[in-house]
Structure formats: C-alpha cells, structure tokens
N, C-alpha and C positions, 0 to 999 in steps of 0.2 A: 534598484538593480538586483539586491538580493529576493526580491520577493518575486520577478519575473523571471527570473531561474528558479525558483523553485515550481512556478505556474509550468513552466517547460516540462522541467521531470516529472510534473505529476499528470501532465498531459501522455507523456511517453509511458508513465507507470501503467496506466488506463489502457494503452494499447498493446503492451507486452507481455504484461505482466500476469497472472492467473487472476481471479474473484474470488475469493472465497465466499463471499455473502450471497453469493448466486447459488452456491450449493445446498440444497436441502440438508444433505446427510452429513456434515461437515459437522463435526464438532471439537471445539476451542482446546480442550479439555487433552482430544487425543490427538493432534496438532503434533507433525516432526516439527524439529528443531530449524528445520529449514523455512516449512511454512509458518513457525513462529518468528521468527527470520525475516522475512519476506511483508509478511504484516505487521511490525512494528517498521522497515523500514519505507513502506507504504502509510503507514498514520504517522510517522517522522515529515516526512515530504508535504502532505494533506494538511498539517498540522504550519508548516511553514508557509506554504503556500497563500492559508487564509489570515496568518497575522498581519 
C-alpha cells in the first residue's frame, strides 16, 4: 500500500516537477534553497518508492 503511493507521487513528481539533471549548467553547489528543497524532496519520494 505504501510503496504504490509512493510509485504515484514519483510518477506525478516526473510530470510536474522541474529536472535538474537535465541542465548542463546547474550546479549543486549554487542551488536556492528552494531547488535544494525540491531535490531532496524528489530523492525522498525515489528513495521510497524503490524500497
């Protein structure tokens, strides 16, 4: 039960959500607080989804 919700949100993450890995020029380092934000609670999700 909990792991098909989490498959959900990280299906809807995929569709909504920005990429950063897709960015060339992106880097980790100088990342707002938002999109550090947004990437841990995108590897939160990813992270549940595969346990």
């Amino acid at each position: 039960m909990k792991k098909s919700i989490f498959k959900t949100l990280a299906k809807i993450n995929k569709a909504v959500l920005p990429s950063y890995s897709k960015d060339e020029d992106f880097d980790l380092a100088k990342a707002s607080k938002l999109q550090m934000a947004l990437i841990g609670y995108k590897t939160w999700i990813t992270k549940n989804a595969l346990d």
